[in-house]
C-alpha positions in Angstrom: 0.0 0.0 0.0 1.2 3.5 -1.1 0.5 6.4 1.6 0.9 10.1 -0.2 0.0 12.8 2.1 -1.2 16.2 1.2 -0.2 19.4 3.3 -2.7 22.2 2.8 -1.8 25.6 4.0 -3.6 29.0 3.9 -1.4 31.3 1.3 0.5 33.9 3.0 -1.5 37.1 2.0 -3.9 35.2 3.2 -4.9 36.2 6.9 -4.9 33.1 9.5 -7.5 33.9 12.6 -6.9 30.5 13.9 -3.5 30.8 13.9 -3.8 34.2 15.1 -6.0 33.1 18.3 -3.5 30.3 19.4 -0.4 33.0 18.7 -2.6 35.0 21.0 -3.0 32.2 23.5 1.0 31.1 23.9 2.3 33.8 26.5 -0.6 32.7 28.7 0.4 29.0 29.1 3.8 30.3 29.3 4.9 29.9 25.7 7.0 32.9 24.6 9.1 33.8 21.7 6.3 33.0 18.7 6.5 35.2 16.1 4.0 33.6 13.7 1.1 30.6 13.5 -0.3 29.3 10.7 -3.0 26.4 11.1 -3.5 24.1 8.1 -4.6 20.5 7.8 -2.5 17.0 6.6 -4.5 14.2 4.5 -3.2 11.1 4.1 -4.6 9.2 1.1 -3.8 4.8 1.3 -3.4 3.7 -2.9 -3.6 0.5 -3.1 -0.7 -1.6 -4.5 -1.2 -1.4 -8.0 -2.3 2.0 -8.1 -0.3 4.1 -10.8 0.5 7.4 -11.4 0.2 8.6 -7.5 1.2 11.8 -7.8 -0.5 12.9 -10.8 -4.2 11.3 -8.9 -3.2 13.0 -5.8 -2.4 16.5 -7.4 -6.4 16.0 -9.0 -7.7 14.8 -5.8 -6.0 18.0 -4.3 -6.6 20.2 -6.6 -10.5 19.7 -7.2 -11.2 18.2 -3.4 -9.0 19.0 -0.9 -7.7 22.6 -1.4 -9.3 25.8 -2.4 -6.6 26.9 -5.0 -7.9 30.4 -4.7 -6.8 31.2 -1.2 -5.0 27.7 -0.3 -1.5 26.0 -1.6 -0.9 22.0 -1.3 2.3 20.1 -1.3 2.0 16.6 -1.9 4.1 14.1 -0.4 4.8 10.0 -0.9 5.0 8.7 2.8 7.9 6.3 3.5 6.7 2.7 4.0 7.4 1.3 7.4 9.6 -1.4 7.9 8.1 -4.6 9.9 
């Protein structure tokens, strides 16, 4: 089984209030030194074995599912099988 993951991310001009809120909320559980969050989200996406093409599919899937290409960027990755 293939395992590509997908990293979506606001783009920078675009403004983050959830990252904003927990930048906010650092100094009061002692965190300082922060100069900048930015919250996005990870999806992991299991191909089967004889899938082909994996990072063509996944740069569809991203495109038209996953992202909003108007305000968000993607970055596709293929995971690194685990050795049993």
């Amino acid at each position: 089984m293939a395992r590509v993951v997908v990293d979506v991310m606001l783009k920078p001009e675009i403004l983050d209030p959830q990252g904003e809120a927990v930048l906010g909320a650092l100094p009061r559980i002692g965190v300082n030194g922060v100069s900048s969050v930015r919250i996005g989200r990870r999806v992991e996406l299991d191909f089967d074995d004889d899938a082909t093409d994996l990072e063509r599919q996944t740069r569809i899937i991203a495109d038209k599912l996953l992202a909003n290409p108007v305000i968000e960027d993607f970055h596709i990755s293929v995971a690194a099988e685990d050795a049993a």
